[in-house]
MARVEX-840383 format. One record per residue (C-alpha): z, x, y. Coordinates in pm, 1 decimal, decimal comma. Example, Ala and Ser with C-alpha at 12.3 -4.5 7.8 and 13.67 -1.06 7.14 Angstrom:
BEGIN
       pz       px       py
    780,0   1230,0   -450,0
    714,0   1367,0   -106,0
end
This chain:
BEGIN
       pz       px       py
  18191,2  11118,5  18634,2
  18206,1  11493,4  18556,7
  17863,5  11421,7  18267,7
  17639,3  11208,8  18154,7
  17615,4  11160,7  17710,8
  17339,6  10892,5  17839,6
  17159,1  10679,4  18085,1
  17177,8  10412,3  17875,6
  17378,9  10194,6  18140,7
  17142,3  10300,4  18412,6
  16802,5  10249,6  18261,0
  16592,0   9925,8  18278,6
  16631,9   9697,8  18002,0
  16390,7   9680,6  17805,1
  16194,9   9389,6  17815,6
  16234,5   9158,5  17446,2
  15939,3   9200,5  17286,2
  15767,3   8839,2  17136,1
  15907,0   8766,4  16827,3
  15749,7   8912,3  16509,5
  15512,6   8651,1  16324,6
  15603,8   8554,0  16020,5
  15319,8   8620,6  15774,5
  15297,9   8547,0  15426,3
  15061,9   8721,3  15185,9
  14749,2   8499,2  15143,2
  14514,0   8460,5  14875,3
  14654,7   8696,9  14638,3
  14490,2   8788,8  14356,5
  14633,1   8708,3  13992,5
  14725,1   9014,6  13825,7
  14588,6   9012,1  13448,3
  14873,3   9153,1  13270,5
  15093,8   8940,1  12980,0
  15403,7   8794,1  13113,6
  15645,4   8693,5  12857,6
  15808,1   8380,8  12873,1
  16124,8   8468,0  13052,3
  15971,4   8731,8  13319,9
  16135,4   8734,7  13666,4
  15958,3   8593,0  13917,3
  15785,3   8843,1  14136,5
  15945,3   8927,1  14480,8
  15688,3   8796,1  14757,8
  15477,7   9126,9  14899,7
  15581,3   9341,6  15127,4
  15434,2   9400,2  15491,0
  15228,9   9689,9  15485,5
  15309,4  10010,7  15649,7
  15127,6  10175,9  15962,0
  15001,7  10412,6  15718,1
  14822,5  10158,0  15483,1
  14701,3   9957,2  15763,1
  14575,1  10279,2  15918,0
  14404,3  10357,9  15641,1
  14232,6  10020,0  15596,7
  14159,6  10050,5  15994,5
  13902,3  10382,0  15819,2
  13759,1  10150,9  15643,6
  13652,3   9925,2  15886,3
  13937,6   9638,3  15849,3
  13949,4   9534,9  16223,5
  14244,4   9340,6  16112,2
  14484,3   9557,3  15990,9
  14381,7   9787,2  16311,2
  14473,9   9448,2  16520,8
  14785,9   9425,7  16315,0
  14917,6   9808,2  16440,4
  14800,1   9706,6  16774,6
  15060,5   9400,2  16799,2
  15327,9   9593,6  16638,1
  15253,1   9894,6  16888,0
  15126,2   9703,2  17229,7
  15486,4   9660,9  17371,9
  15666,2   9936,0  17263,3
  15362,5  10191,0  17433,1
  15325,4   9976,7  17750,9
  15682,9  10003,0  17803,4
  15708,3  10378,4  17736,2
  15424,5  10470,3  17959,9
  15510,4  10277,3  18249,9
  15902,5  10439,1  18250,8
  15698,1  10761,6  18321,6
  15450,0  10666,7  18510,1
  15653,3  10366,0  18726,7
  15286,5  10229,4  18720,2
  15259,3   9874,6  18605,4
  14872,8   9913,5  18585,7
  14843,3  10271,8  18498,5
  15040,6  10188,9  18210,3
  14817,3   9938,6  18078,8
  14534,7  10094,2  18101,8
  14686,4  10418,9  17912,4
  14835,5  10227,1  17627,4
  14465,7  10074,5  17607,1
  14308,6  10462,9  17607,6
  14625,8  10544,4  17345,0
  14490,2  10252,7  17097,0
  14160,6  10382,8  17182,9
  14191,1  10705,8  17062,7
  14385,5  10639,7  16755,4
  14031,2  10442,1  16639,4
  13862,5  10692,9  16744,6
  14062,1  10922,8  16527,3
  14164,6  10731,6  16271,0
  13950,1  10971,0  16011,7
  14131,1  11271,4  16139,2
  14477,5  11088,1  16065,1
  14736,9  11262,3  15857,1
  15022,5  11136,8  15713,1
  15232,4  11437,3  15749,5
  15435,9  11244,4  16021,1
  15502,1  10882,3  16111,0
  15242,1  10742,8  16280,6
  15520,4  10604,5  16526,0
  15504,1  10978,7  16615,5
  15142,8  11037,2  16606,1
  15081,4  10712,3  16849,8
  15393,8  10845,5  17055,9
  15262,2  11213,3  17118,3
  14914,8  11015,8  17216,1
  15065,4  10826,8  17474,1
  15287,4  11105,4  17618,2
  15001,5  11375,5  17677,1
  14772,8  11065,5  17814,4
  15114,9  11006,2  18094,2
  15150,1  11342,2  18135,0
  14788,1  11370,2  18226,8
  14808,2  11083,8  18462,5
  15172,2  11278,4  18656,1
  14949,6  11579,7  18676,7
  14624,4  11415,0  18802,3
  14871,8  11246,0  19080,8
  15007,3  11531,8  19154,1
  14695,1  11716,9  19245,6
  14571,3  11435,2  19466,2
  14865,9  11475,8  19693,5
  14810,8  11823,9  19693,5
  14439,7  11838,7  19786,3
  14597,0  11482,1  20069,8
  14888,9  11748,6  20210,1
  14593,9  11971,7  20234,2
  14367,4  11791,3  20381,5
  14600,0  11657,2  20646,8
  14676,3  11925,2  20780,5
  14352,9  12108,9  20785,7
  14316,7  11877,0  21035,9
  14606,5  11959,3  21250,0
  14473,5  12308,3  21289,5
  14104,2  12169,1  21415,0
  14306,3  11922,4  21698,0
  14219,7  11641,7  21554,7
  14435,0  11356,0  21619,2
  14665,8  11305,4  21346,3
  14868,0  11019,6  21166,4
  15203,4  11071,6  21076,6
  15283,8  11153,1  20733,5
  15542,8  10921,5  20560,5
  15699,3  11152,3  20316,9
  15937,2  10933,3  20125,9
  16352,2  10961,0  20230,9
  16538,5  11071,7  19940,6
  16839,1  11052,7  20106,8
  17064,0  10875,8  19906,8
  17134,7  10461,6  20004,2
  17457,4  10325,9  20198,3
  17479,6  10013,6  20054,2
  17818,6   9979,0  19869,6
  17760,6   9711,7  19675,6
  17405,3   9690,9  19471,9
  17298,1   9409,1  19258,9
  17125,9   9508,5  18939,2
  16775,6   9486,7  19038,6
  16882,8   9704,1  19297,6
  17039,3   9961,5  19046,4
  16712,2   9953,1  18798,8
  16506,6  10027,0  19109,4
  16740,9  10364,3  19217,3
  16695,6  10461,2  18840,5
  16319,7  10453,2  18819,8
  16269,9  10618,1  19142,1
  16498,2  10904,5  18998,0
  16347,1  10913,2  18680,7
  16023,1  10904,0  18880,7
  16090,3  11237,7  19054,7
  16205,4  11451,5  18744,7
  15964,5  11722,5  18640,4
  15761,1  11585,6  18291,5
  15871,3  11844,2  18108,1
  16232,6  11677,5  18154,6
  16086,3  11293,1  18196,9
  15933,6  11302,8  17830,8
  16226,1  11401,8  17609,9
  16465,2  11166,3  17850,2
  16279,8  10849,4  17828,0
  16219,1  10881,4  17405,0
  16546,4  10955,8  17399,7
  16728,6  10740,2  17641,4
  16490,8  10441,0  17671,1
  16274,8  10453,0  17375,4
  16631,9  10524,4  17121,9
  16415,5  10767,6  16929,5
  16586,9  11086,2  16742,9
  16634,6  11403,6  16808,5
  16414,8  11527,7  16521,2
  16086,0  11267,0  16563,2
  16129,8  11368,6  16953,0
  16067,3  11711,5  16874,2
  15786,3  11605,4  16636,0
  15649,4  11368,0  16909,1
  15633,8  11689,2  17194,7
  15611,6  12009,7  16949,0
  15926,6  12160,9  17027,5
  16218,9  12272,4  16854,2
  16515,6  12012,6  16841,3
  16697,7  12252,9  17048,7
  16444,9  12280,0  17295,0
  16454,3  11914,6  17324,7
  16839,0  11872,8  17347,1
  16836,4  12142,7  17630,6
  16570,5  11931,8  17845,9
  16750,2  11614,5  17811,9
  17094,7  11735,5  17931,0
  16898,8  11935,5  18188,1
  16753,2  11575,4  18259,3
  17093,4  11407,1  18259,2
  17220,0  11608,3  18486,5
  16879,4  11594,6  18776,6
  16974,6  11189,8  18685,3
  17351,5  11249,2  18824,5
  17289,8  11431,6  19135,4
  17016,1  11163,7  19210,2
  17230,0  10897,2  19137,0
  17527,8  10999,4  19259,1
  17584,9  10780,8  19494,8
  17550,1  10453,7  19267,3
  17819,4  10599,9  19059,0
end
């Protein structure tokens, strides 16, 4: 396999999210305007969009905020746990992410979808959490062997064996594990653009948007992404 266009047969599959409730517009008020006697009948109302319930959510409509919670919940847990690998961590950060968009919600603009706004929430919170990791195994590596140099007695370090697996035949559990632990070791810079593309199906232009980078920029980190993915996986394929 001399390239990989995408991951998409390597990545987890994404778990179905509940199916959406049907709601019907309640207690609508009568419009006082003439209808003639022939006068279509009116098409039922349309959902509203994040931006209207967003802007009800200002004014204190704990409903409609509920409302971009259930249509966000899934979609944000699922994202931050493909780049954290953190079942936990990634509930709690989709939690901070709804958080913060209440917290915020006066500050919103509508320049951009708020798909992207809630997106580039979410990323900077995982990104925060891959960082914060990373310096505790620093200040760990550190600290262990700090104590080497005093005498004291030590216990051994289990760095993890990257080496790839033997096994000739892996079942698909098996397969989605291999992929997260790659994914899992890919710098963030490369992790982001890779999982909105590859998992999360997003565009190259609201990716951009989401991480404040030129479309080109993107497109350069996921091939460069791709390509860590291939060498990791390389002997699964």
């Amino acid at each position: 396999m001399s390239a990989l266009s995408s991951t998409e047969e390597l990545l987890f599959s994404v778990a179905a999210q509940a199916s959406v409730e049907q709601t019907s517009a309640a207690g609508s008020a009568a419009a006082s305007v003439s209808v003639t006697p022939k006068a279509a009948v009116p098409s039922l109302e349309e959902p509203l969009t994040d931006h209207h319930l967003l802007a009800a959510t200002r004014e204190g409509d704990e409903t409609a905020f509920a409302e971009l919670v259930r249509r966000y919940r899934n979609q944000i847990t699922n994202y931050i746990y493909r780049m954290t690998a953190d079942y936990e961590a990634s509930v709690d950060l989709a939690q901070e992410t709804f958080i913060r968009v209440y917290r915020a919600a006066d500050r919103y603009q509508t320049s951009h979808a708020f798909s992207t706004y809630i997106y580039r929430i979410a990323t900077n919170l995982a990104i925060s959490e891959l960082r914060r990791r990373k310096r505790r195994r620093l200040v760990s590596l550190t600290g262990f062997f700090q104590e080497r140099e005093s005498g004291e007695e030590l216990c051994e370090l289990d760095l993890p064996d990257e080496g790839p697996l033997q096994d000739t035949v892996l079942v698909d559990g098996e397969r989605r594990a291999a992929v997260a632990r790659a994914i899992a070791t890919l710098p963030e810079k490369y992790r982001a653009p890779l999982v909105l593309r590859d998992v999360e199906g997003r565009s190259y232009e609201e990716i951009a948007a989401v991480l404040e980078m030129s479309e080109g920029t993107v497109k350069s980190r996921i091939n460069r992404a791709r390509t860590f993915l291939r060498e990791k996986l390389s002997a699964y394929l």
